[in-house]
C-alpha positions as CSV (number, residue, x, y, z in Angstrom):
1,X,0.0,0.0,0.0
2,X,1.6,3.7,-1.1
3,X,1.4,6.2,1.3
4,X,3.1,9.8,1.3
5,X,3.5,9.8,5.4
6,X,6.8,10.6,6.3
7,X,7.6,7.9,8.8
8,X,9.1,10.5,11.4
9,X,5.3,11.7,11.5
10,X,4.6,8.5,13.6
11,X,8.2,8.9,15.6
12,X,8.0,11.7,17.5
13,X,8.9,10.1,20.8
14,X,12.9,10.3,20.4
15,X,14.7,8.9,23.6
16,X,17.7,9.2,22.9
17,X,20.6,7.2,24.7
18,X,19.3,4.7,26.9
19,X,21.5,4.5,30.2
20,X,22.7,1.1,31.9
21,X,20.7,1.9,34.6
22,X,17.4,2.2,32.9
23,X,18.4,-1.4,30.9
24,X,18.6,-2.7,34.0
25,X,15.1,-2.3,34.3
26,X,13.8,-4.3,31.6
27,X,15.2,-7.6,32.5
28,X,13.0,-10.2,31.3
29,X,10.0,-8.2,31.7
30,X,8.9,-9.8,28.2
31,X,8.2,-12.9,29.8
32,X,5.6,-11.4,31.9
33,X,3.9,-9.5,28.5
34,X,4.0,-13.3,27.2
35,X,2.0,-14.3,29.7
36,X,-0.5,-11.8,29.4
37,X,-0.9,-12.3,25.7
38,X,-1.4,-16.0,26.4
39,X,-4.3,-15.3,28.8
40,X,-6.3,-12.6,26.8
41,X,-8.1,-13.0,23.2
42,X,-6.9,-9.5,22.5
43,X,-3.9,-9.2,20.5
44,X,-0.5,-7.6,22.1
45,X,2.5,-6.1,20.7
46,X,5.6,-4.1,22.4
47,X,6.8,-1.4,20.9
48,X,10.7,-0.2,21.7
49,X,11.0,3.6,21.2
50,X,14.8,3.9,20.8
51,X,15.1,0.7,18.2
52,X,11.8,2.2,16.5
53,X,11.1,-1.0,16.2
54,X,8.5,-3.9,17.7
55,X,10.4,-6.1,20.4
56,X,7.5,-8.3,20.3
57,X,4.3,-9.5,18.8
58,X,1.8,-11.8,20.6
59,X,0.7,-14.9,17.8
60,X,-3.3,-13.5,18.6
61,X,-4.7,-13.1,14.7
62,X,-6.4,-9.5,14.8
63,X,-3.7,-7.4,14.8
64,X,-1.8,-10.2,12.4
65,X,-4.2,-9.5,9.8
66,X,-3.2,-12.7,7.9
67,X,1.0,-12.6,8.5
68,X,2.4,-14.6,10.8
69,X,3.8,-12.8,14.3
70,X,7.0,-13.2,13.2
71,X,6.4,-11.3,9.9
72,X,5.0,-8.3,11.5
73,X,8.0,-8.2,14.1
74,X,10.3,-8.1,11.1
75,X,8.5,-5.1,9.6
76,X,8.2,-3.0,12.6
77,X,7.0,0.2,11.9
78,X,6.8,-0.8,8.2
79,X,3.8,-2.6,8.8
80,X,1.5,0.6,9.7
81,X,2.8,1.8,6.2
82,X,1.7,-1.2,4.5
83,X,-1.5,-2.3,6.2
84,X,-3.0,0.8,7.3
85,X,-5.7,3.1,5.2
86,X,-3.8,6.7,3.7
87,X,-6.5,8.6,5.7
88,X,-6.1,6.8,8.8
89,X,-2.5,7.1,8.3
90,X,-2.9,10.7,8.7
91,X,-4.9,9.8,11.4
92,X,-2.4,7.7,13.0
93,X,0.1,10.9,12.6
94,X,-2.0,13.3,14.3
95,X,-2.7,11.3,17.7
96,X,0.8,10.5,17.7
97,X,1.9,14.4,17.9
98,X,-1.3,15.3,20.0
99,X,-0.6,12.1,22.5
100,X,2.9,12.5,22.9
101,X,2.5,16.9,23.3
102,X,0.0,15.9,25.8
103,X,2.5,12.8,27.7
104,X,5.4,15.6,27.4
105,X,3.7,17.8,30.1
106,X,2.5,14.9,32.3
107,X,4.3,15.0,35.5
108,X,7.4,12.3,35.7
109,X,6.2,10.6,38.6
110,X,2.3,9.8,37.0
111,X,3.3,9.4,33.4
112,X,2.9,5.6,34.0
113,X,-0.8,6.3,34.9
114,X,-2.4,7.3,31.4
115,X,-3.5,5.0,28.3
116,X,-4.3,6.2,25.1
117,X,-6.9,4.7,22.9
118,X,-8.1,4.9,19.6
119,X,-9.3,3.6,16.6
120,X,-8.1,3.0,13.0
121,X,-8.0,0.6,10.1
122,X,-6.2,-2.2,10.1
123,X,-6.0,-3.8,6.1
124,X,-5.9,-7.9,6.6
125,X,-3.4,-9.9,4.0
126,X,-6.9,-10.5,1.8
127,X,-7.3,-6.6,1.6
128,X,-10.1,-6.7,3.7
129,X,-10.5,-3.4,6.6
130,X,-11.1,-4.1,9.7
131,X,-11.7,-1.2,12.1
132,X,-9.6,-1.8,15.4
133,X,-9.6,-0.6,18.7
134,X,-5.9,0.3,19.7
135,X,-4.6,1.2,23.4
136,X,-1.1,2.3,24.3
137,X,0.0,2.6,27.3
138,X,3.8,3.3,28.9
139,X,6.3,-0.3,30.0
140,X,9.3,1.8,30.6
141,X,10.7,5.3,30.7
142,X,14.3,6.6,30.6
143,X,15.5,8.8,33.3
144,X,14.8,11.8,31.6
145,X,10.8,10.5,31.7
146,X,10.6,9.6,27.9
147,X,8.6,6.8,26.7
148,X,10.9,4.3,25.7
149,X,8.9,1.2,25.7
150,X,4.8,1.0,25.6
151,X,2.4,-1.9,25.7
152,X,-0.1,-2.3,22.9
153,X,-3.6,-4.4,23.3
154,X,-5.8,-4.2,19.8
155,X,-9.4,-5.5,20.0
156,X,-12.3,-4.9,17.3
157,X,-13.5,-1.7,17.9
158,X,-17.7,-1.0,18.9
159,X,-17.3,2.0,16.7
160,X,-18.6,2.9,13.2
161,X,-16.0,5.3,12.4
162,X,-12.0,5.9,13.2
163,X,-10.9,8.0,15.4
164,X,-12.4,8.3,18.7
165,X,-9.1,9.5,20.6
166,X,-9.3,9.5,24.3
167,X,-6.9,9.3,27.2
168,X,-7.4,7.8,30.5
169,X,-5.9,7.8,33.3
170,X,-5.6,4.9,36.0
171,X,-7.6,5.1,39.5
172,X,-9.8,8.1,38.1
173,X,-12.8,8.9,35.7
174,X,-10.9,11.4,34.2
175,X,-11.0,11.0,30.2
176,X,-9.6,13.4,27.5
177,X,-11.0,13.8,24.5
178,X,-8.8,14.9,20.9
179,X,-11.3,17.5,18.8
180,X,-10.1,16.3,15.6
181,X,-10.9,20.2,14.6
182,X,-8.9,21.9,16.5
183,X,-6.8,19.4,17.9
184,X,-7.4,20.6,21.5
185,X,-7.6,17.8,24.3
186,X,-11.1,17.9,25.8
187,X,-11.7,16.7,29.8
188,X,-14.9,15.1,31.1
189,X,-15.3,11.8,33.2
190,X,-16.7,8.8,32.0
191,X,-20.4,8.0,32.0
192,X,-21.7,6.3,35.2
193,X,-24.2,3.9,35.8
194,X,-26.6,2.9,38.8
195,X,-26.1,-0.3,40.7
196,X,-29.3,-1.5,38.7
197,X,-27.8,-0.7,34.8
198,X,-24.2,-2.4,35.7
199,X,-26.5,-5.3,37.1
200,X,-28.3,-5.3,33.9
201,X,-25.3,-5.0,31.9
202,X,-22.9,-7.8,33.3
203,X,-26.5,-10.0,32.9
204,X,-26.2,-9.3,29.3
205,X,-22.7,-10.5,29.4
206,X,-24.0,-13.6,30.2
207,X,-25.8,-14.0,27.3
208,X,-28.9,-14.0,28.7
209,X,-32.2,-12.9,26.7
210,X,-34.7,-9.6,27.7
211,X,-36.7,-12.5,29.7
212,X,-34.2,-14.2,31.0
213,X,-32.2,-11.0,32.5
214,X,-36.5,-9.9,33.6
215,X,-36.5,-13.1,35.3
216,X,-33.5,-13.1,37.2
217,X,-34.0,-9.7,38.6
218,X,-38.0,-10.1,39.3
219,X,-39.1,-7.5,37.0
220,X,-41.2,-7.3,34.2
221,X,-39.4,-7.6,30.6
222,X,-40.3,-3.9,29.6
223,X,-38.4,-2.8,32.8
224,X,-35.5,-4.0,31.2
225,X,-35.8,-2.7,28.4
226,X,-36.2,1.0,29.7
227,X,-33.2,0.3,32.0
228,X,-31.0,-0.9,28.3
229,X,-32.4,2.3,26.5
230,X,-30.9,4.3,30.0
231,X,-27.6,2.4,29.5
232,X,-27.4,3.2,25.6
233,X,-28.1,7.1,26.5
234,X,-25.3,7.3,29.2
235,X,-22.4,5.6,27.0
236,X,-23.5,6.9,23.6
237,X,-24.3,3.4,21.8
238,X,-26.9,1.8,19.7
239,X,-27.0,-1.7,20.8
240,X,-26.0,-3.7,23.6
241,X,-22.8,-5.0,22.2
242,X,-21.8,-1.5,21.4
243,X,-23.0,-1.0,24.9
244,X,-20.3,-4.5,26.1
245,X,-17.6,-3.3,24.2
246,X,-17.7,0.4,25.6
247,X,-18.1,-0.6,29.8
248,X,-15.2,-3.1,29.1
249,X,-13.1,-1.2,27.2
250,X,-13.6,1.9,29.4
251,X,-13.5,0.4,33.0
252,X,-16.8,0.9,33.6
253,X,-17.7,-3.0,34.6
């Protein structure tokens, strides 16, 4: 796929020299992201920030898109280039100068705190799009508080549409939204629900039908379905898998 993104666009985090202290830190750390990819269905990649490179890629097929793991780890950044849309490229290089101006003026000591997610098109081997969900969040940082290596989990996104740039960060309900206008970062919290809606919710979860989820709670089937039209109205969705994807994704069950 041609593209006329200057790869620098999605590099602005230069670390520079890594010192032996900070190497020190990393010491088989990947066996503990290998683990974690072997217990989730969501794909999971590592990306190192002074190599510009990916240190590792979990074998889970979404973010694959039809290559094998150790394809993709070959290609690195390349990848993006070759698999990604030209407008989400563009995409891709906006969030990455908005996210890192906005990780820049983070305090050292809670830059470890915030996750960035987002969502673009991935193009499988069989040239099929598939919109992804992509969150980023920091491994390691040098001394001088620069990313240096971040931990990436890709799921299929609940959206219709890329974009849909926020940042979180842990322990809080603070979220910040990019304006895709002006490029300004927006703050708000994230939607809450009652006891009775997350109750509803995780029931859903289970699979369960309108009558079934009615049944368990003692109420009649029309209850549940104004407390699922509530639950659609506080996390902006139109269905209930939308409505899944969004608590889970955003730490809200």
């Amino acid at each position: 796929m041609k593209n006329n993104i200057n790869s620098s666009l999605l590099t602005k985090n230069n670390v520079g020299k890594i010192s032996d202290e900070d190497r020190l830190l990393q010491k088989d750390y990947l066996e503990a992201v290998k683990s974690f990819a072997r217990l989730t269905y969501e794909s999971v990649y590592v990306i190192d920030y002074e190599k510009m490179a990916f240190e590792y890629v979990s074998e889970n097929p979404l973010f694959l898109g039809g290559y094998s793991a150790q394809t993709v780890l070959k290609l690195g950044y390349e990848f993006y280039f070759r698999n990604v849309l030209q407008e989400d490229l563009e995409l891709l290089s906006l969030i990455n100068n908005a996210g890192f101006d906005f990780f820049e003026k983070l305090p050292a000591e809670e830059k470890k705190q915030y996750s960035i997610t987002y969502d673009f098109h991935l193009v499988r081997k069989d040239g099929i799009p598939v919109l992804i969900n992509h969150k980023l969040t920091p491994l390691f940082l040098t001394s001088e508080g620069k990313m240096w290596k971040a931990m990436c989990v890709v799921s299929i996104s609940h959206h219709k549409n890329a974009g849909n740039i926020r940042i979180y960060k842990q322990g809080t309900n603070e979220i910040w939204e990019l304006d895709l206008t002006s490029h300004i970062w927006r703050k708000s919290e994230k939607p809450r629900l009652t006891k009775r809606e997350t109750e509803i919710l995780l029931l859903y979860a289970q699979g369960l039908t309108i009558k079934e989820v009615a049944d368990k709670i003692f109420v009649a089937p029309d209850t549940v379905k104004y407390y699922r039209r509530r639950i659609f109205e506080r996390l902006g969705v139109d269905n209930i898998v939308e409505a899944l994807s969004y608590a889970v994704n955003s730490k809200i069950i």
